[in-house]
KEMAR-496774 format. One record per residue (C-alpha): residue in one letter; x, y negated, z negated. Coordinates in steps of 0.2 Angstrom, whole numbers, plus 5000, padded with zeros to 4 digits. Example, Ala and Ser with C-alpha at 12.3 -4.5 7.8 and 13.67 -1.06 7.14 Angstrom:
<rec 'A', <5062, 5022, 4961>> <rec 'S', <5068, 5005, 4964>> 
***
This chain:
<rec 'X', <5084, 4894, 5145>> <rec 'X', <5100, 4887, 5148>> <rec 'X', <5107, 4904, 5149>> <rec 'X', <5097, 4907, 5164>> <rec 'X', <5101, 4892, 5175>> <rec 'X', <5110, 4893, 5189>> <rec 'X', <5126, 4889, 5186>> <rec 'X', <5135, 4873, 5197>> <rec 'X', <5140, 4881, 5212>> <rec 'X', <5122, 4886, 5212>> <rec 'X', <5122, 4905, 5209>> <rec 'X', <5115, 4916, 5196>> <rec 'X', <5123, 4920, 5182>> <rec 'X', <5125, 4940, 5180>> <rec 'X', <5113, 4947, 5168>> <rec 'X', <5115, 4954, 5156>> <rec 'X', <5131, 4947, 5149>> <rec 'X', <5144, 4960, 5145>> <rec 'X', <5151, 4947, 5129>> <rec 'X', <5141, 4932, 5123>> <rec 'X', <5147, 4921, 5108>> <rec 'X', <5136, 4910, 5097>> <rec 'X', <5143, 4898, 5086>> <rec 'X', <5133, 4890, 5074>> <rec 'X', <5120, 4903, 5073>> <rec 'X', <5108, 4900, 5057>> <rec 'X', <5096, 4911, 5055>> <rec 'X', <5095, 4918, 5072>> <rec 'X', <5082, 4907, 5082>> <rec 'X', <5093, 4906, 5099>> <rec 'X', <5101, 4922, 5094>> <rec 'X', <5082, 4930, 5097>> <rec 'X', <5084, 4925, 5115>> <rec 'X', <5101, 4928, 5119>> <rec 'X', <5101, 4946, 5112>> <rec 'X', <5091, 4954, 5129>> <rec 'X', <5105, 4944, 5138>> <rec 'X', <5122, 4955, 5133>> <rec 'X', <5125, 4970, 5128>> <rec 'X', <5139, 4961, 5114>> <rec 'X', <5131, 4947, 5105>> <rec 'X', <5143, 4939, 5090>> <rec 'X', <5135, 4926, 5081>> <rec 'X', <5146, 4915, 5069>> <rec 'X', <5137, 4906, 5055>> <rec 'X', <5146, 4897, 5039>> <rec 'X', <5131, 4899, 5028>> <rec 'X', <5127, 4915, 5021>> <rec 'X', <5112, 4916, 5015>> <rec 'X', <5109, 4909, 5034>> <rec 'X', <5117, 4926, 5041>> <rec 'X', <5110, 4936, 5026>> <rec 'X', <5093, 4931, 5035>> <rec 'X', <5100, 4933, 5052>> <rec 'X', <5103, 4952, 5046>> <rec 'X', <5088, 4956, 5042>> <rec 'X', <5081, 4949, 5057>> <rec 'X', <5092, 4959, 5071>> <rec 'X', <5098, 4973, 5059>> <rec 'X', <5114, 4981, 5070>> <rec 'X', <5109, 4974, 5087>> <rec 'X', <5123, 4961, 5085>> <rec 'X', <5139, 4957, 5076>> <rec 'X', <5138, 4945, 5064>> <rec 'X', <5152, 4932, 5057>> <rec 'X', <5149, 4926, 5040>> <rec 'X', <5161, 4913, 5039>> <rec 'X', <5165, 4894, 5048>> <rec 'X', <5165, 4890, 5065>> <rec 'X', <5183, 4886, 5064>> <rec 'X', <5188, 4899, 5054>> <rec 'X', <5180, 4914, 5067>> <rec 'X', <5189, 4905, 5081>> <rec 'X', <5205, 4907, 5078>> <rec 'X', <5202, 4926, 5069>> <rec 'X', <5191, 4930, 5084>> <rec 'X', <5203, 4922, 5099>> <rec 'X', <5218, 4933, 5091>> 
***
């Protein structure tokens, strides 16, 4: 839901998304929501058997990260 509210000057935000990013992920229970919303969806989880499950779950609908927060941040911002 808080993808969808409006945002402070009070519009919309654009759906979908062209890029979203997901830190922390898990498993993928806000990644279940946010995957309608873009058409890029990385998801960045440490645990691995956390993104092994995430996998299964959203197959090649998304990219995942298999590594910490911190780490993906600064690969990913490069």
């Amino acid at each position: 839901e808080a993808v969808r509210f409006p945002r402070l000057n009070g519009s919309q935000p654009t759906l979908p998304q062209p890029r979203m990013l997901e830190l922390f992920a898990g498993s993928g229970n806000l990644t279940r929501a946010l995957v309608p919303l873009t058409h890029d969806l990385t998801c960045v989880e440490g645990d691995r058997g956390a993104m092994a499950r995430a996998a299964l779950r959203f197959s090649a609908a998304l990219t995942l990260c298999p590594e910490p927060v911190e780490v993906a941040l600064q690969r990913l911002v490069a």
